[in-house]
C-alpha positions in Angstrom: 0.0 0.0 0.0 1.4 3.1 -1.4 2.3 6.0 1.9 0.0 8.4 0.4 -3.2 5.9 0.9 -2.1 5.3 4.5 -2.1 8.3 5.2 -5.7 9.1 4.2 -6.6 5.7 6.3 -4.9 7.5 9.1 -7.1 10.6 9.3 -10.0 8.7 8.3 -9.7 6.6 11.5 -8.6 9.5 13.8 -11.6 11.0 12.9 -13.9 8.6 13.0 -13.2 5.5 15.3 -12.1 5.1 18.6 -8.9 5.1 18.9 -8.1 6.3 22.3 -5.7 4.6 24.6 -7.6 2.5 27.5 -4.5 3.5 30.3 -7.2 5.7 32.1 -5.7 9.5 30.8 -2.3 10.7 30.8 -1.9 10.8 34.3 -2.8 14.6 35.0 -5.9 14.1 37.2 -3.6 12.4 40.3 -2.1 16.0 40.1 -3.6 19.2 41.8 -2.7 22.6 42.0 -2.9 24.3 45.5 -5.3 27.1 44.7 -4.1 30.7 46.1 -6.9 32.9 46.8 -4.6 36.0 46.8 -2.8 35.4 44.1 -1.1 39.0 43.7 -0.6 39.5 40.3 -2.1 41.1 37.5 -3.8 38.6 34.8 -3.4 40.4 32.2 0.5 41.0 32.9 0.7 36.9 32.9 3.8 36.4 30.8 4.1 33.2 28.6 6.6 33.9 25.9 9.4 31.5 24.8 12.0 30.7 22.7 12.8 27.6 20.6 14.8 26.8 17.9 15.5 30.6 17.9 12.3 31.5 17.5 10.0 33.2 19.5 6.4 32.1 20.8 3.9 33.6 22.5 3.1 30.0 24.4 5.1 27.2 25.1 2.5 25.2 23.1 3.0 22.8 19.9 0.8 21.7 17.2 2.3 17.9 17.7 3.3 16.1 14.2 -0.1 14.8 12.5 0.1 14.8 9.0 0.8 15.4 5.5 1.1 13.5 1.9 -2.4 13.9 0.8 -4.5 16.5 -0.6 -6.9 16.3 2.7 -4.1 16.5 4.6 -2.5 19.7 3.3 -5.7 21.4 3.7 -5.4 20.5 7.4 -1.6 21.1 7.6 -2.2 25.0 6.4 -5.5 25.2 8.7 -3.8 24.4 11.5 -0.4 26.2 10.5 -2.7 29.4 9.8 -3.6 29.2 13.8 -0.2 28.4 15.1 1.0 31.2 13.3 -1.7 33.7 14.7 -1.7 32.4 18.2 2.1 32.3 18.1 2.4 27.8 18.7 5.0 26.1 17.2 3.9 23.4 14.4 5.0 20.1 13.8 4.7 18.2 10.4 3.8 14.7 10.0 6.2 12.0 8.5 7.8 14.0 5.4 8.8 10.1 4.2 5.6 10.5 1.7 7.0 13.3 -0.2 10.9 11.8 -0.3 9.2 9.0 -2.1 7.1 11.2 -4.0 8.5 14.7 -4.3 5.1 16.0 -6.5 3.4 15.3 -2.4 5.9 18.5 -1.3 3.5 20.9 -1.3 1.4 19.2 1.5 4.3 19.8 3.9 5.3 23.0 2.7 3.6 26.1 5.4 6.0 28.3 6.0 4.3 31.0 4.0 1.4 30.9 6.3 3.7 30.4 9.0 6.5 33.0 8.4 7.5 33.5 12.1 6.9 30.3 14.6 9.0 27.2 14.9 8.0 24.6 12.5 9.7 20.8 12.9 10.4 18.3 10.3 9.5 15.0 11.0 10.8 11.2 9.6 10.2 7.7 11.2 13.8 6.6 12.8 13.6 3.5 11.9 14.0 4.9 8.4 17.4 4.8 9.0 17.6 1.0 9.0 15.7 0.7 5.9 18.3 2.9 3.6 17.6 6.5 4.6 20.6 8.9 6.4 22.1 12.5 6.2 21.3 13.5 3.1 17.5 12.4 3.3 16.7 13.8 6.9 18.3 17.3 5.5 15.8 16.6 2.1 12.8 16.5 4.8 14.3 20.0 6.7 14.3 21.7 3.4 11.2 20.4 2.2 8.8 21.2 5.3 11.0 24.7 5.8 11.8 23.8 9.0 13.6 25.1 12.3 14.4 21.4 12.9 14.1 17.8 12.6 12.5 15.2 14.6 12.7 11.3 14.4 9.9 9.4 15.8 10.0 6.5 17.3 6.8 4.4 16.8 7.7 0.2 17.1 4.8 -0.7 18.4 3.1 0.6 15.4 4.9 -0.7 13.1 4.1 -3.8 14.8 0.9 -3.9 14.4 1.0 -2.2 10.5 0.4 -4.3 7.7 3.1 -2.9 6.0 5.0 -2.0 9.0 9.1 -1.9 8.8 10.1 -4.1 12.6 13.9 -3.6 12.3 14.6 -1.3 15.1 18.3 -3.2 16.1 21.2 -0.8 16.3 19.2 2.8 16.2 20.9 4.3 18.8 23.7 4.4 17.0 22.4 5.8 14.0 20.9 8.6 15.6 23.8 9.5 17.4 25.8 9.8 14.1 23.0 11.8 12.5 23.0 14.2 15.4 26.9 14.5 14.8 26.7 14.9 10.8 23.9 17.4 10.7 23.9 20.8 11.8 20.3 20.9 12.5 18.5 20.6 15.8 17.0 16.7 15.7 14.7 15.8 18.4 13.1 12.4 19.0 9.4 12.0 20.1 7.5 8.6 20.9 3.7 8.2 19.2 1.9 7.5 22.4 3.0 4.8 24.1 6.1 7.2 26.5 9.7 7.8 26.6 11.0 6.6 30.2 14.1 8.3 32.0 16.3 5.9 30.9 16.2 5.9 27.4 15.7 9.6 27.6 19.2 9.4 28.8 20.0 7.8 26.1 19.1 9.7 23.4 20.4 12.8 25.0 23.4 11.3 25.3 23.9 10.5 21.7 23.5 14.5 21.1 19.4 14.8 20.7 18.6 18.4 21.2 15.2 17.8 22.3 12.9 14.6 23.8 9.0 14.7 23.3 8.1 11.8 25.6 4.6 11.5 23.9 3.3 8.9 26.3 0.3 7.4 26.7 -3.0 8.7 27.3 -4.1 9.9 24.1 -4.0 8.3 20.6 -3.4 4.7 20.6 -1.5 3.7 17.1 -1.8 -0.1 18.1 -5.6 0.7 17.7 -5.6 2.6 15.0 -3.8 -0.2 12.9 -6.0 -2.3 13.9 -8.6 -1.1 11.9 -6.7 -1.3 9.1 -5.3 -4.8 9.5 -6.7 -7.6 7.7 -4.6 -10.0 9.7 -6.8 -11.8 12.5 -3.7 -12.1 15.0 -2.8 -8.8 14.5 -6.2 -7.3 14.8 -7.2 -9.4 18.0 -3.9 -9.2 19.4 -4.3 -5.1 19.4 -7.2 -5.5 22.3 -4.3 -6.7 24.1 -2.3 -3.4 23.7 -5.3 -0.8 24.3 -3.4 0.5 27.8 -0.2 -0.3 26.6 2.3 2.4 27.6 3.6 5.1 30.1 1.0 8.0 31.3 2.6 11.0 29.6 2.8 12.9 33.3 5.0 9.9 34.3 7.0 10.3 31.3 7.5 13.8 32.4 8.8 13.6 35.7 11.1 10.3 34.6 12.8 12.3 31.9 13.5 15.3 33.5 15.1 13.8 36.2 17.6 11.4 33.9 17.8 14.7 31.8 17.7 18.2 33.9 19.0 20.3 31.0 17.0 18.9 28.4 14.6 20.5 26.5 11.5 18.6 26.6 7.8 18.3 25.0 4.8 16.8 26.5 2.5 15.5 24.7 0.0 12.7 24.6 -3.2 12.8 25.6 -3.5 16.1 26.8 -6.6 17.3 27.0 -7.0 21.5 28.0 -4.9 24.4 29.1 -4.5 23.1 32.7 -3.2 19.7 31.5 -0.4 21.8 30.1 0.3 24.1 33.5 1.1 20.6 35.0 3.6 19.3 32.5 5.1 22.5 32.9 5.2 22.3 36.7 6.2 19.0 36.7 9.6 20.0 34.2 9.0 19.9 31.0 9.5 23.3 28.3 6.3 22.8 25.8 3.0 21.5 26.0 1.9 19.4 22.3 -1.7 18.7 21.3 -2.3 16.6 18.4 -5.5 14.7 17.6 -7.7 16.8 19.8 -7.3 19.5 17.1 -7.9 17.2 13.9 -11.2 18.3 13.3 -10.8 22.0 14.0 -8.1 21.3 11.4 -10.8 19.9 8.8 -13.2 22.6 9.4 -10.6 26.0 9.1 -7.8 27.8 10.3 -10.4 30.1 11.9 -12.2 26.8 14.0 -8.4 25.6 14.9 -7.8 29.4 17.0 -10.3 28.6 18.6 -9.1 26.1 20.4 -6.0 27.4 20.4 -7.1 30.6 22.1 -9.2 28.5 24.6 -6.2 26.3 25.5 -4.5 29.2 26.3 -6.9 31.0 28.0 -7.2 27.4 30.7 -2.8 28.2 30.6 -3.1 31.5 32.2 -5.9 31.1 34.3 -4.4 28.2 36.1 -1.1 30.3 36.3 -3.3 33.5 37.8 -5.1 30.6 40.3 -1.6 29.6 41.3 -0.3 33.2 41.6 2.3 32.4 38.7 3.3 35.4 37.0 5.4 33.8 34.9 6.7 30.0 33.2 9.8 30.0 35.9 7.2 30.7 38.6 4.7 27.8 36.8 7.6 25.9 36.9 9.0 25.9 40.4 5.2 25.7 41.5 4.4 22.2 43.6 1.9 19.6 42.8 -0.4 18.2 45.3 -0.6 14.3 44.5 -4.0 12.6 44.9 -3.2 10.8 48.0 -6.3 8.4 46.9 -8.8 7.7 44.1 -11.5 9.1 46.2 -10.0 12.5 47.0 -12.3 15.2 45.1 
């Protein structure tokens, strides 16, 4: 099955079927915010500008890689690029492998002239690079999507359960640590929903990654997705076995930044509002991703898709002002009360 057709399957089922990971959320809810009723600052002084990849945002907030390769999806990928750029997000693109194979499919990554100003990453399947793509291919997707940067996801259970999925993940390590060395791009890795743990976050920093998205679970499930693609009866039966599979995306958080203090790193997976965002940034990581939960805002227009932006936001601040944050280093030094039971409401 040629990329571009699986591409349309994948949007088609993100849209339409339920596809959501059974692991009981991303692990936000066991996390509270101690509420300060004089929180002494001024709302609308509430500062939450960054910086990455030498650009500037307004939010520490990401459009997480979706997609691209298909005429549907470069309608989306400009919709939702149109936002980002307004609301001042960063942008991820889905795998740019589609157009590499099929460089007339270009145009469905390319957004940077809707998005002249905000971070935009490239993105490529790692385990690519065990199935005859290196240097010169991951600097093809950069200059294709425009981007600020490049990131390689890691997706093996996937793949797994893909009918046409490539398996060979041996030796990968390696190979990212010798792209990271040859290119003079910033290269990230990012999981697809099923978590990047401490130690492999460790790992990957190590070998010279400039940036970990631990994408855990608690959103998407790709093991469930496949599955209604599949035609194979093991594969298909055997992905009810894999519906919780994964680390919550909060865990993923506070594993990573602990092997990785210095690290920038993305949450995202399964996050659900503006105040699931406040807690990743309080428990350490830089930028908050949202990915499927703005698909069909992304189907209907670029206006639908600031809408949620804007309201994501809005749920950012106002936990900040409820927390008497006046700033991301004050969100981020700001404990979180732990459910002590499942009870406690």
């Amino acid at each position: 099955m040629s990329t571009e057709r699986r591409k349309t399957e994948h949007i088609r089922i993100c849209l339409e079927e339920e596809v959501g990971s059974k692991t009981g959320g991303a692990g936000f809810a066991q996390y509270r915010f101690r509420h300060r009723a004089l929180p002494e600052i001024d709302f609308g002084e509430i500062d939450t500008s960054w910086q990455w990849l030498d650009r500037d945002m307004k939010v520490p907030l990401l459009v997480s890689s979706m997609t691209g390769g298909t005429e549907e999806a470069s309608r989306i990928n400009r919709n939702l690029a149109e936002a980002a750029e307004r609301r001042g997000w960063a942008m991820g693109v889905g795998s740019v492998r589609a157009a590499l194979e099929r460089p007339e499919l270009s145009e469905t990554f390319r957004i940077r002239d809707v998005a002249p100003t905000i971070p935009i990453i490239a993105n490529i399947g790692a385990v690519q690079l065990n199935y005859g793509y290196g240097a010169a291919e991951c600097s093809r997707a950069v200059e294709l999507a425009e981007a600020d940067g490049l990131v390689l996801h890691l997706n093996g259970m996937q793949e797994l359960f893909q009918p046409e999925g490539n398996i060979n993940f041996k030796g990968l390590l390696r190979q990212i640590e010798q792209l990271c060395s040859t290119l003079p791009i910033p290269i990230g890795i990012k999981e697809v929903g099923w978590g990047i743990d401490g130690e492999t976050a460790r790992l990957l920093v190590d070998a010279g990654v400039s940036f970990v998205d631990v994408a855990g679970a608690g959103g998407t499930s790709w093991s469930q997705v496949e599955k209604f693609r599949t035609t194979d009866p093991t594969r298909r039966a055997a992905a009810e076995a894999f519906a919780d599979w994964g680390i919550p995306t909060a865990q993923c958080i506070v594993e990573a930044r602990a092997a990785v203090p210095d690290c920038t790193l993305v949450a995202s997976g399964g996050l659900a509002n503006g105040v699931d965002a406040a807690k990743a940034l309080a428990l350490g990581a830089n930028i908050a991703g949202y990915g499927r939960s703005l698909l069909g805002a992304g189907v209907d227009s670029a206006d639908e898709v600031a809408l949620v932006l804007e309201r994501i936001e809005f749920e950012l601040r106002a936990a900040m002002f409820g927390i008497g944050a006046a700033d991301l280093s004050e969100l981020r030094g700001t404990p979180l009360l732990v459910r002590p039971d499942r009870d406690w409401k």
